[in-house]
Biopython code that builds the backbone (N, CA, C, O; Angstrom):
import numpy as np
from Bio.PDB.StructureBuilder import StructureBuilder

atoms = [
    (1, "UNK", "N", (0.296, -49.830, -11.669)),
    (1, "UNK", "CA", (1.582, -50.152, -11.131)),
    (1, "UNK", "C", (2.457, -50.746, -12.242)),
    (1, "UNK", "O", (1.898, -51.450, -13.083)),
    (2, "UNK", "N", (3.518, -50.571, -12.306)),
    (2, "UNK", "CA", (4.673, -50.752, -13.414)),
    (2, "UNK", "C", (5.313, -52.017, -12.896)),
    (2, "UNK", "O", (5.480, -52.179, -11.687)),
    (3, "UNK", "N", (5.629, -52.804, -13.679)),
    (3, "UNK", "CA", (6.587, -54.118, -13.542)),
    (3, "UNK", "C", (7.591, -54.160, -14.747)),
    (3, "UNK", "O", (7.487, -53.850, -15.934)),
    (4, "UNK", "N", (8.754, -54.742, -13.861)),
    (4, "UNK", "CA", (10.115, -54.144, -14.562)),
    (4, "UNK", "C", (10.590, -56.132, -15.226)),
    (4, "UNK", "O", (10.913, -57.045, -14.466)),
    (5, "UNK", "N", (10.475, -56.234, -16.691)),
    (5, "UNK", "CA", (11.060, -57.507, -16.514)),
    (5, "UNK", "C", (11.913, -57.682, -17.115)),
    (5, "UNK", "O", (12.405, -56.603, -17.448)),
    (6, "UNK", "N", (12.798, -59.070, -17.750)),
    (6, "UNK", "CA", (14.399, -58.589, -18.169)),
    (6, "UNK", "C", (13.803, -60.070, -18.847)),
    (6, "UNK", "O", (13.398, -61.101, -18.310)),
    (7, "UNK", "N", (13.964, -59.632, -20.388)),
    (7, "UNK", "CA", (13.850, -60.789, -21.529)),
    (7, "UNK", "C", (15.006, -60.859, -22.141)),
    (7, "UNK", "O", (15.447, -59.814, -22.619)),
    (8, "UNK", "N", (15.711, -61.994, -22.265)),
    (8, "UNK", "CA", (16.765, -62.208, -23.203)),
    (8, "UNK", "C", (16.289, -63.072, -24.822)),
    (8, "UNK", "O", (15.633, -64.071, -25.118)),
    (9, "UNK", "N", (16.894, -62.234, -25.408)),
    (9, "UNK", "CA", (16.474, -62.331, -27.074)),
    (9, "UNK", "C", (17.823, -63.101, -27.786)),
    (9, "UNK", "O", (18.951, -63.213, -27.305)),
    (10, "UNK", "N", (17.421, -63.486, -28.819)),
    (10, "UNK", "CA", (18.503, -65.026, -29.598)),
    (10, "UNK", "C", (18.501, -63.634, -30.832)),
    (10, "UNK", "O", (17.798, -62.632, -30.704)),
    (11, "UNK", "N", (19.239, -63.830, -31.730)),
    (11, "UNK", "CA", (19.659, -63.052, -33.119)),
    (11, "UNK", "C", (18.182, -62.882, -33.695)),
    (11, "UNK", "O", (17.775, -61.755, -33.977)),
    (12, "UNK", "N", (17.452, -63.913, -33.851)),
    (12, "UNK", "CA", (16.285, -63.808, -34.298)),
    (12, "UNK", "C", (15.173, -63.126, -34.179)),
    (12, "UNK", "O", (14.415, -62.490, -34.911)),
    (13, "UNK", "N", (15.282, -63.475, -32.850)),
    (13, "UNK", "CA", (14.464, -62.192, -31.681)),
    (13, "UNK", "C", (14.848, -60.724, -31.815)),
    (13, "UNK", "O", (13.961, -59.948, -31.460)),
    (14, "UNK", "N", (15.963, -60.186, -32.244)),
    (14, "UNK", "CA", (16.900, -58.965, -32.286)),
    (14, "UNK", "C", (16.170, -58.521, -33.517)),
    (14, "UNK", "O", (15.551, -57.458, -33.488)),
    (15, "UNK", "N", (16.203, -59.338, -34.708)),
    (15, "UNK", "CA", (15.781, -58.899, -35.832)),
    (15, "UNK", "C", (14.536, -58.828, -35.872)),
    (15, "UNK", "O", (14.236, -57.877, -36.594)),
    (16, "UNK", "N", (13.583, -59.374, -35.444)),
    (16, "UNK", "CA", (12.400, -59.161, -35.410)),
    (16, "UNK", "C", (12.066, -57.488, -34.410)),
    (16, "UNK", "O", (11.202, -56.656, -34.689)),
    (17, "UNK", "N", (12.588, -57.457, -33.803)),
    (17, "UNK", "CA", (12.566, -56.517, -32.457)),
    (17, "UNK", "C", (13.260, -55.186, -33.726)),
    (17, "UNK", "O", (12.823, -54.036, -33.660)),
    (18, "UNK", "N", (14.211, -55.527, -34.666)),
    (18, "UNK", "CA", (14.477, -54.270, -34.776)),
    (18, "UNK", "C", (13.359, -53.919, -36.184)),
    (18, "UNK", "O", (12.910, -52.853, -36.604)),
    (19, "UNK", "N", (13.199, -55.205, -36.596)),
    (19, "UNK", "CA", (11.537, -54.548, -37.307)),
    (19, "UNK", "C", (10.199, -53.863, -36.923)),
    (19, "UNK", "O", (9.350, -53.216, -37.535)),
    (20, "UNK", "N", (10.390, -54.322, -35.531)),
    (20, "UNK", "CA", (9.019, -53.337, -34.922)),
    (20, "UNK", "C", (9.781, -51.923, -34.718)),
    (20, "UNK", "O", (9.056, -50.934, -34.609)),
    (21, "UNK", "N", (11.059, -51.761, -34.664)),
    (21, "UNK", "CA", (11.354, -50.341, -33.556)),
    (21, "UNK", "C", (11.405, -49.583, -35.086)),
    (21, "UNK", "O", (11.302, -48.358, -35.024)),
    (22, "UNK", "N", (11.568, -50.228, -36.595)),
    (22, "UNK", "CA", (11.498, -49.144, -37.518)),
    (22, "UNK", "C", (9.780, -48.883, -37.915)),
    (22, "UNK", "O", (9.299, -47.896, -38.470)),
    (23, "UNK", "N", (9.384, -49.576, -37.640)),
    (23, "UNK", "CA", (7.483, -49.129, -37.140)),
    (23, "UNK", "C", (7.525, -48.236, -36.308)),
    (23, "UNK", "O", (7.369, -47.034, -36.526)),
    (24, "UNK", "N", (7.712, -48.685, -35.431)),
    (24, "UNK", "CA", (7.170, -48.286, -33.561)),
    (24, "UNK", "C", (7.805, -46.867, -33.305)),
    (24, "UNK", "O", (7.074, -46.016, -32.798)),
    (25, "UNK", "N", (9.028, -46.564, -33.596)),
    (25, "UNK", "CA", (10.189, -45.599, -33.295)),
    (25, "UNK", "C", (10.859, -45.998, -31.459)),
    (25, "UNK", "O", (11.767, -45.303, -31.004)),
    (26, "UNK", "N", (10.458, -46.758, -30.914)),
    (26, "UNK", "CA", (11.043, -47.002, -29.562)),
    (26, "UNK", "C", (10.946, -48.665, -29.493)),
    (26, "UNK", "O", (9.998, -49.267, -29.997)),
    (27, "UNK", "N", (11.884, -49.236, -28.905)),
    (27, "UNK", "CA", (11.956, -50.540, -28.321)),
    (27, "UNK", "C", (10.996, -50.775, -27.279)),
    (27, "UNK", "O", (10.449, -51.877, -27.256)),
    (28, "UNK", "N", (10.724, -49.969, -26.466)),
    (28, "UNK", "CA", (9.734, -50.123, -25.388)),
    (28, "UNK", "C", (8.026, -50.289, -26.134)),
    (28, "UNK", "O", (7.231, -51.183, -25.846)),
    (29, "UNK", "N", (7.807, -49.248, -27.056)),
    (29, "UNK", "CA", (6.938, -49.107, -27.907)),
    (29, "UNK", "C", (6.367, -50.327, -28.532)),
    (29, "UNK", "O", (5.254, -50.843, -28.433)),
    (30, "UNK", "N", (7.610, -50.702, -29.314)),
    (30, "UNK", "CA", (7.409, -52.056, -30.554)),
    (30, "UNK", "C", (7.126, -53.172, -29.311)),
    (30, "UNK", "O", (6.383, -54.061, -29.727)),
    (31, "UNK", "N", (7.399, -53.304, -28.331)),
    (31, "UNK", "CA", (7.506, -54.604, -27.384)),
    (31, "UNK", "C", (6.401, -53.934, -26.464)),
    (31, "UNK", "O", (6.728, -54.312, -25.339)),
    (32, "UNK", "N", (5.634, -53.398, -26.374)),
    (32, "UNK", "CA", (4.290, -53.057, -25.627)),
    (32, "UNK", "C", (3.142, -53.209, -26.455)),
    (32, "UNK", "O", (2.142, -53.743, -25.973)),
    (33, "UNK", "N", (3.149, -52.699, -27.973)),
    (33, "UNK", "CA", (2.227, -53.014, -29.304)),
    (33, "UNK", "C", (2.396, -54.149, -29.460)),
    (33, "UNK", "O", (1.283, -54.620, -29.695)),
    (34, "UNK", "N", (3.369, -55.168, -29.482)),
    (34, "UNK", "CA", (3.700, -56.261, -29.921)),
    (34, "UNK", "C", (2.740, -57.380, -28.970)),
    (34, "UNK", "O", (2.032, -58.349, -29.243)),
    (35, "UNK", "N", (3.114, -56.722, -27.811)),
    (35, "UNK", "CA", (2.474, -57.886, -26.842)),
    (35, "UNK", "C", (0.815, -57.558, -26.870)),
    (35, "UNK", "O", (-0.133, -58.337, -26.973)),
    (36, "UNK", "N", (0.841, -56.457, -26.771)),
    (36, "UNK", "CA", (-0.996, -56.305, -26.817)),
    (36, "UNK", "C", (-1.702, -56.730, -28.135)),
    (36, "UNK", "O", (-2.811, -57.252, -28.023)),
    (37, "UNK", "N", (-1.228, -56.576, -29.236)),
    (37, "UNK", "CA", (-1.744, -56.790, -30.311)),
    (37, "UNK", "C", (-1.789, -58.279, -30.426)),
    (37, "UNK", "O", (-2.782, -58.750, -30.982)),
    (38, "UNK", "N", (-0.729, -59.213, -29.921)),
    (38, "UNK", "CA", (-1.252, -60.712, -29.780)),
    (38, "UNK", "C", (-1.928, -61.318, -28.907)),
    (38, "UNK", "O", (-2.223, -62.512, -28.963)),
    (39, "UNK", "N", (-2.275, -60.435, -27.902)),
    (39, "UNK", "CA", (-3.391, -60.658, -26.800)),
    (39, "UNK", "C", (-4.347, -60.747, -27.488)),
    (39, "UNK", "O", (-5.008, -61.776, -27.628)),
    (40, "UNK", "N", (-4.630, -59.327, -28.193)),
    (40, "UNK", "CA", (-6.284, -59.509, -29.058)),
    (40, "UNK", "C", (-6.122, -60.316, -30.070)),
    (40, "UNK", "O", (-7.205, -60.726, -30.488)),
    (41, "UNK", "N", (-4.975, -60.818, -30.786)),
    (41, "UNK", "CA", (-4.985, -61.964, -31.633)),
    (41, "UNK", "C", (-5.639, -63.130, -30.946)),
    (41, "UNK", "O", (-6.583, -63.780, -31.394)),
    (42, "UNK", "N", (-5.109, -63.287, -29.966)),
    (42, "UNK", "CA", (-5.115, -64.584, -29.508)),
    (42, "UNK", "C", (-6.638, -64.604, -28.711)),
    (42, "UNK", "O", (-7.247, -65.590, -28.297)),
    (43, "UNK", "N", (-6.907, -63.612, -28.668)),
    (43, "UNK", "CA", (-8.654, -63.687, -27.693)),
    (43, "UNK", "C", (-9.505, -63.807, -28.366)),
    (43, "UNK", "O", (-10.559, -64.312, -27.979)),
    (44, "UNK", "N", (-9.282, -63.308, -29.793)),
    (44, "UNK", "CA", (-10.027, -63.274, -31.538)),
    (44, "UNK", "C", (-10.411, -65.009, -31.517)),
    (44, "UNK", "O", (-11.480, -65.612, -31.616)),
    (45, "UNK", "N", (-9.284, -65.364, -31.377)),
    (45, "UNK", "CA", (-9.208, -66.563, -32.121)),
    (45, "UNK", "C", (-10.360, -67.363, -31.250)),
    (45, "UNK", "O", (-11.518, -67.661, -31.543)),
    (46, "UNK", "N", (-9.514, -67.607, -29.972)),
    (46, "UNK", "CA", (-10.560, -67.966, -28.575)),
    (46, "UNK", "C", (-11.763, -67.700, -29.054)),
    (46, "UNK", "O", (-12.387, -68.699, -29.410)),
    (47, "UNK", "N", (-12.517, -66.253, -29.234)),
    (47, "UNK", "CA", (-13.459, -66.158, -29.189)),
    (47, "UNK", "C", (-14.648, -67.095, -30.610)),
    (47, "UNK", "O", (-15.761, -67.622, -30.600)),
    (48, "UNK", "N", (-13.587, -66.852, -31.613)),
    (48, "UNK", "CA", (-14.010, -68.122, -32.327)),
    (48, "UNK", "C", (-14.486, -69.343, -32.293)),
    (48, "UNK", "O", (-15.587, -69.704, -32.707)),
    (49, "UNK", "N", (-13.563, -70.068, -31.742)),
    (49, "UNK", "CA", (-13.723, -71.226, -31.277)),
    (49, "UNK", "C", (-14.732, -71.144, -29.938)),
    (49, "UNK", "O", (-15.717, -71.872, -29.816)),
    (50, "UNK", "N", (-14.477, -70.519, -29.329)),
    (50, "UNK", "CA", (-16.009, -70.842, -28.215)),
    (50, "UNK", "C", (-17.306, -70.429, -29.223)),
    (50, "UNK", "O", (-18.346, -70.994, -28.887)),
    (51, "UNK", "N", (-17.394, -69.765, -30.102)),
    (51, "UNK", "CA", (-18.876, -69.130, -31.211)),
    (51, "UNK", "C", (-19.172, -70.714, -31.478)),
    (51, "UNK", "O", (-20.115, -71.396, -31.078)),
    (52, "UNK", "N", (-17.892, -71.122, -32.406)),
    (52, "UNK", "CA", (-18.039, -72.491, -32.433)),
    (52, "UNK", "C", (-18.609, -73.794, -31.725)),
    (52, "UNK", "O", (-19.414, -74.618, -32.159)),
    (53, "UNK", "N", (-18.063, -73.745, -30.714)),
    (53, "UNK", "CA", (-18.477, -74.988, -29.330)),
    (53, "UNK", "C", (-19.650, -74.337, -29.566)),
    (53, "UNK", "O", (-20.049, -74.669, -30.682)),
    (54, "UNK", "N", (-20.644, -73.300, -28.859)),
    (54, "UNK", "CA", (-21.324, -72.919, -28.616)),
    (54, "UNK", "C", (-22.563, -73.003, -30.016)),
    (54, "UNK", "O", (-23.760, -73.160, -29.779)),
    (55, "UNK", "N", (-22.140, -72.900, -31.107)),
    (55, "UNK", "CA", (-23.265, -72.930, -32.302)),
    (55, "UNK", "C", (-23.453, -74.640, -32.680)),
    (55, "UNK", "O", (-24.456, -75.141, -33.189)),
    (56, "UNK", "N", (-22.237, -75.333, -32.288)),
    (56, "UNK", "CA", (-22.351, -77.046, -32.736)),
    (56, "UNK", "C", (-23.137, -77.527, -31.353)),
    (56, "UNK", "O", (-23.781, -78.523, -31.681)),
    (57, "UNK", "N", (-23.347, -77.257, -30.015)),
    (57, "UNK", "CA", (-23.786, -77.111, -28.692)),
    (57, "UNK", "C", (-25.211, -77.385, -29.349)),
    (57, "UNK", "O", (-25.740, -78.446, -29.682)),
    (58, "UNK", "N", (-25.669, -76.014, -29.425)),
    (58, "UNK", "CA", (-27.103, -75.497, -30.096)),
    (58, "UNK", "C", (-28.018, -76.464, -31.239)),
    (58, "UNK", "O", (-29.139, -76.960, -31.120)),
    (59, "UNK", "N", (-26.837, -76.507, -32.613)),
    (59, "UNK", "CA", (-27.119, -77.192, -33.969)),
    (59, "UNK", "C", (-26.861, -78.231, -33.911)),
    (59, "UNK", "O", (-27.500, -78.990, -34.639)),
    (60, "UNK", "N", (-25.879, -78.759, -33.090)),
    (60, "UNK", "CA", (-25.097, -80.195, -33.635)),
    (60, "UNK", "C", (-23.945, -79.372, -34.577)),
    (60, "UNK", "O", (-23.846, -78.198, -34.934)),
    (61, "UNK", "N", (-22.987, -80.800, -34.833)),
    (61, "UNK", "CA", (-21.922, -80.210, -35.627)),
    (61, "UNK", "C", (-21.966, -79.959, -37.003)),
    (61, "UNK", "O", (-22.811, -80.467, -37.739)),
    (62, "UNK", "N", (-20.847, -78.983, -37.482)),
    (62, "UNK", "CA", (-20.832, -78.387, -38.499)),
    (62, "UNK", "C", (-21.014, -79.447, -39.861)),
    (62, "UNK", "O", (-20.096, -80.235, -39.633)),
    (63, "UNK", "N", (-21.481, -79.788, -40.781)),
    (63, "UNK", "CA", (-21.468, -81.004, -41.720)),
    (63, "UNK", "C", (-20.516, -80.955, -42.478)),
    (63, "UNK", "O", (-20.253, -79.803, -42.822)),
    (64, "UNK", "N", (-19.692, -81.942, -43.012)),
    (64, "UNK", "CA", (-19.261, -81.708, -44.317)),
    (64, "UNK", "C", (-19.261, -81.014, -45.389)),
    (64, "UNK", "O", (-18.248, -80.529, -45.894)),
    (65, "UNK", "N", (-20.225, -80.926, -45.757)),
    (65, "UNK", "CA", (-20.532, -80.136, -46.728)),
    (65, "UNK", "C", (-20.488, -78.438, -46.605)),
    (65, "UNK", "O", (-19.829, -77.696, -47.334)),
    (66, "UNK", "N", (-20.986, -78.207, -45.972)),
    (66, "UNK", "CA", (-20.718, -76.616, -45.120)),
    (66, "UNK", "C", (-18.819, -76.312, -44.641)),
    (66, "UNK", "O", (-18.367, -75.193, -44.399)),
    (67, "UNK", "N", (-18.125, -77.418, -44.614)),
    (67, "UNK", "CA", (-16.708, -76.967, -44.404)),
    (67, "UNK", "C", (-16.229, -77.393, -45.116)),
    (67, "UNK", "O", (-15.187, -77.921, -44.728)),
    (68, "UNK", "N", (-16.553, -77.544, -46.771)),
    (68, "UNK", "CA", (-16.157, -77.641, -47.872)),
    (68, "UNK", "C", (-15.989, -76.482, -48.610)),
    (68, "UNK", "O", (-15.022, -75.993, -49.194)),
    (69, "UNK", "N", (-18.069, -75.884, -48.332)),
    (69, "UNK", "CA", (-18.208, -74.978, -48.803)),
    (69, "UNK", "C", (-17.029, -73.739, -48.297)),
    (69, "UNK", "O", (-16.554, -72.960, -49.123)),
    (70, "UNK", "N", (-16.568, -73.692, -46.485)),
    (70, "UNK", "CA", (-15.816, -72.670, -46.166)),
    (70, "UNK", "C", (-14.431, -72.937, -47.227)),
    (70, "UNK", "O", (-13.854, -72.295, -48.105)),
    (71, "UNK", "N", (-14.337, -73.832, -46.792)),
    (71, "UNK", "CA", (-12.826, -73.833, -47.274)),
    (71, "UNK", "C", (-12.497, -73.780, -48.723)),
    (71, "UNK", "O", (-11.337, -73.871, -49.126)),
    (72, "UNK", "N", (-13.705, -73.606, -49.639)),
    (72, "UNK", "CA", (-13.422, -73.221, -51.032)),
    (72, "UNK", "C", (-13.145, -71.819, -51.152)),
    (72, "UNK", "O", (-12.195, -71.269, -51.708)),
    (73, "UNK", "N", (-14.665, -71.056, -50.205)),
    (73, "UNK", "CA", (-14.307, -69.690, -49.701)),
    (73, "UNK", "C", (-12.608, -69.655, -49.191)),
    (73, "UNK", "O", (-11.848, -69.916, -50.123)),
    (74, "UNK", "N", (-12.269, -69.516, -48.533)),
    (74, "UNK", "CA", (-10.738, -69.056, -47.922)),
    (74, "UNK", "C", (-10.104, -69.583, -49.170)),
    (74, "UNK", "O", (-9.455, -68.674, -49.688)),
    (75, "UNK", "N", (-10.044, -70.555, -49.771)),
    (75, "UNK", "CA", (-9.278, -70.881, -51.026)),
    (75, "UNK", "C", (-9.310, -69.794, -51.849)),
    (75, "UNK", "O", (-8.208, -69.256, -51.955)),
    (76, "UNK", "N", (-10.166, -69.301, -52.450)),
    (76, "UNK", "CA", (-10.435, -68.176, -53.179)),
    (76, "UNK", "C", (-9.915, -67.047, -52.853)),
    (76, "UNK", "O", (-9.310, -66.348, -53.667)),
    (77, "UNK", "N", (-10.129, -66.661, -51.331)),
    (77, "UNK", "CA", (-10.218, -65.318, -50.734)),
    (77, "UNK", "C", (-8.365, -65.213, -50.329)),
    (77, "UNK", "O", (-7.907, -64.125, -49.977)),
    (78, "UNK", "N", (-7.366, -66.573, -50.446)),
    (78, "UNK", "CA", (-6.277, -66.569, -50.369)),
    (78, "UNK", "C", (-5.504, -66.434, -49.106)),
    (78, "UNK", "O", (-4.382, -65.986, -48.868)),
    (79, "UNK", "N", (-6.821, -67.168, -48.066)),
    (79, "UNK", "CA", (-6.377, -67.661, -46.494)),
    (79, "UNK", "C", (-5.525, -68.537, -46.511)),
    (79, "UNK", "O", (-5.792, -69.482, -47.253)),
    (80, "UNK", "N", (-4.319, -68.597, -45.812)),
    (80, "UNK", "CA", (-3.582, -70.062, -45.698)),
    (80, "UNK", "C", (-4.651, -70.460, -44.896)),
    (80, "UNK", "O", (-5.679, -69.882, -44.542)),
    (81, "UNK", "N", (-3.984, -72.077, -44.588)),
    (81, "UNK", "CA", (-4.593, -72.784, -43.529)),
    (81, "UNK", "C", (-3.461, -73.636, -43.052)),
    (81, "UNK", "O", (-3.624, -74.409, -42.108)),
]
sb = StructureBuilder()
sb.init_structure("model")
sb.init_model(0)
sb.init_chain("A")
sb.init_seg("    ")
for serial, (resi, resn, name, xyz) in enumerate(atoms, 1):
    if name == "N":
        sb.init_residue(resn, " ", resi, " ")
    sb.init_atom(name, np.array(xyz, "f"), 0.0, 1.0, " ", f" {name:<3s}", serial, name[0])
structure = sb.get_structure()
């Protein structure tokens, strides 16, 4: 079933919107990819963080030293944080 909704966008929003439609080729397109693709962003992340709860649950928490070691990794590998 289809649902019809009515978003109002600021200049900012416009420009971003017209960066997906020179990707996407349709407005409907760029704003249907747009929204699904941060769903699975955002469930990624979730799912992280519960691996997390769930492995410090099990082990106890992560030590110091081990989120030193990560974060030299991502330093290197050129993750913000």
């Amino acid at each position: 079933m289809a649902i019809k909704t009515t978003i109002n966008f600021d200049d900012e929003m416009e420009e971003a919107l017209a960066e997906l439609i020179a990707i996407d080729g349709t407005k409907k397109l760029a704003i249907k990819r747009s929204l699904l693709a941060e769903v699975k962003r955002r469930r990624r992340s979730q799912a992280m963080l519960d691996l997390i709860t769930s492995w410090e649950a099990d082990e106890g928490p992560i030590d110091r030293e081990h989120l030193d070691w990560a974060d030299a990794v991502l330093d290197r590998q050129g993750v913000g944080r």
